[in-house]
C-alpha positions in Angstrom: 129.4 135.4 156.8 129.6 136.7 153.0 132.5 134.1 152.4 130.6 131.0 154.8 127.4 131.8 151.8 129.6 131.6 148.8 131.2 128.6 150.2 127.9 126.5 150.7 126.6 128.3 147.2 129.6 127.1 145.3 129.2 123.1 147.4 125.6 123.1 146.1 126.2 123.5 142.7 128.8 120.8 143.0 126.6 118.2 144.4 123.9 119.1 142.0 126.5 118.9 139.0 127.4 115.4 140.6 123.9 114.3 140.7 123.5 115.3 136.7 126.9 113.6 136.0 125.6 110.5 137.7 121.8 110.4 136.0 123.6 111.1 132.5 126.1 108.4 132.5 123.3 106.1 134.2 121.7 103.3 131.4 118.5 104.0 133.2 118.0 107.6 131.7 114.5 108.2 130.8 113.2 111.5 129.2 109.5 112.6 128.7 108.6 113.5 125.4 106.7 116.7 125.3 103.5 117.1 124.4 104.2 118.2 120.8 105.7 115.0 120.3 103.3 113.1 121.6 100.6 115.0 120.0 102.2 113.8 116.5 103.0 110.2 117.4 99.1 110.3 118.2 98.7 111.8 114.9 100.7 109.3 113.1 99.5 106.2 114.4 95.8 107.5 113.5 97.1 108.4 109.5 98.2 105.2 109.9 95.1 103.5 111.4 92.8 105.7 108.7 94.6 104.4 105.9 95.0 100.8 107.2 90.9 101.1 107.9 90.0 102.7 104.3 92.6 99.3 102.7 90.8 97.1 104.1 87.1 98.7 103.1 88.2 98.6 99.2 89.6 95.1 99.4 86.3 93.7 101.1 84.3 95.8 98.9 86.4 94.0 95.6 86.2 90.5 97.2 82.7 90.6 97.4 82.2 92.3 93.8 84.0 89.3 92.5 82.3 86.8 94.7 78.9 88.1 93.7 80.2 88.2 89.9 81.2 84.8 89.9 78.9 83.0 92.5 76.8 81.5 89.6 80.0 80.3 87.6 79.2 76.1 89.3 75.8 76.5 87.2 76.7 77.9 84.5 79.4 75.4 83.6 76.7 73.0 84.6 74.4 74.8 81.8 77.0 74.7 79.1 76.3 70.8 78.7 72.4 71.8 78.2 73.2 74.3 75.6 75.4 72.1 73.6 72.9 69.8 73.6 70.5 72.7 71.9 72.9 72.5 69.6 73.7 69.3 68.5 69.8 68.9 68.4 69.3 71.9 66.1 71.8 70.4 63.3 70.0 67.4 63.7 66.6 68.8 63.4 67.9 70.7 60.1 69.1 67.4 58.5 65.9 66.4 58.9 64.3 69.2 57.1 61.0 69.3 59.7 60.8 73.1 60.1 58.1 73.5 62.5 59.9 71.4 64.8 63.1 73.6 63.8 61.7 76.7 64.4 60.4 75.5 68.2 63.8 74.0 69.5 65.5 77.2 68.0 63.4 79.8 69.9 63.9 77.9 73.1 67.7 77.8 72.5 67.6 81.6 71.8 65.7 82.4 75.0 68.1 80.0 76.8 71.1 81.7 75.3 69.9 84.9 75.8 69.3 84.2 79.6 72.4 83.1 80.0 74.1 86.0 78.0 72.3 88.0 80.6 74.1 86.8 83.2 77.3 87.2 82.1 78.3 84.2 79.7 79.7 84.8 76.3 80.6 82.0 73.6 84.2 82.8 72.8 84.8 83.5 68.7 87.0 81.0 67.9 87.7 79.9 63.8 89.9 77.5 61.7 92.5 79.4 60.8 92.8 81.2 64.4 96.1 81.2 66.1 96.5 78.8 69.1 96.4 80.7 72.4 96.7 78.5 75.2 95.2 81.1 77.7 92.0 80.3 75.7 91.9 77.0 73.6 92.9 73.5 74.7 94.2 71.4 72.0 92.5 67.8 71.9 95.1 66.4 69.0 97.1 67.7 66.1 96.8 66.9 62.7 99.4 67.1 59.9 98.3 71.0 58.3 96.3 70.6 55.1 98.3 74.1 53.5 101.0 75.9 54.6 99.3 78.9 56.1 97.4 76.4 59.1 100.5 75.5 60.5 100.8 76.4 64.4 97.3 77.6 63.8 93.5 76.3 64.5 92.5 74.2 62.0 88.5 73.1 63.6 86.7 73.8 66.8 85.5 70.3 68.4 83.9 72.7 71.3 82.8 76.1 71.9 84.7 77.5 74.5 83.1 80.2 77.0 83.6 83.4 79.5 81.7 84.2 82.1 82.2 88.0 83.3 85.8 87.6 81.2 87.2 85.2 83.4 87.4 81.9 81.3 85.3 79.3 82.3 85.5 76.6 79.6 87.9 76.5 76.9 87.5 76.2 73.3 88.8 72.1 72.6 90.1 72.8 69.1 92.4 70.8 66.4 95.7 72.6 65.6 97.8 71.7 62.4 101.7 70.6 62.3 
């Protein structure tokens, strides 16, 4: 009886080690991850998902900084014609030599400046003699350079150019020398 036990023992084994041979070389082998592992993928896709989340708050956040920054930039360039005006009006006002009338148009065309300085513009300081940077002049013409030194460089500003927030918004149309 001893021998008929071993004998069926030792057959069991075999047909179990048969079974393992045949669901390892199988292509249909499928192995549950523990729950450690799947504890960390959980973990990892929620890093992932946090930091993803937190991305996108900052850039919304900066787009709509830099919408409300530069919403009003339409009427400010639309303002710019009104202020060059003020000033074309002023140096006439001044060959005239009538200073009462001098001294009204200039206090409106500080309060308008100042408004608009307020709210972000800022005349850009631009002088004959300057170097020419395209990022902010725009050369109308080129004239042959009265000296040496104005060569490559600003010789007169036609227009003043402007910035709104630092983000140019009209540039400076100037005469360069060759």
């Amino acid at each position: 009886m001893e021998n008929q036990d071993i004998n069926e023992e030792n057959i069991n084994k075999q047909e179990e080690n048969t079974l393992q041979n045949e669901a390892n070389s199988g292509e249909n082998v499928t192995v549950e991850p523990t729950a450690d592992e799947l504890l960390a993928q959980e973990k990892d896709r929620y890093v992932r998902l946090y930091a993803e989340f937190e991305n996108y708050k900052k850039r919304t956040s900066k787009e709509k900084m830099e919408f409300f920054q530069y919403a009003n930039q339409d009427m400010m360039i639309s303002m710019l014609g009104v202020l060059d005006d003020f000033e074309r009006a002023l140096k006439e006002i001044a060959k005239n030599g009538n200073s009462a009338d001098l001294q009204g148009v200039e206090l409106i065309y500080q309060k308008f400046k100042n408004k608009l300085n307020e709210k972000g513009l800022k005349a850009m300081e631009v002088k004959a003699g300057d170097s020419f940077n395209v990022d902010f002049h725009e050369a109308i013409t080129q004239i042959p350079a009265p000296s040496e030194d104005l060569k490559g460089k600003i010789v007169d500003v036609i227009e003043t150019g402007y910035t709104l927030n630092d983000k140019v918004i009209r540039f400076a149309k100037v005469v360069t020398g060759n």
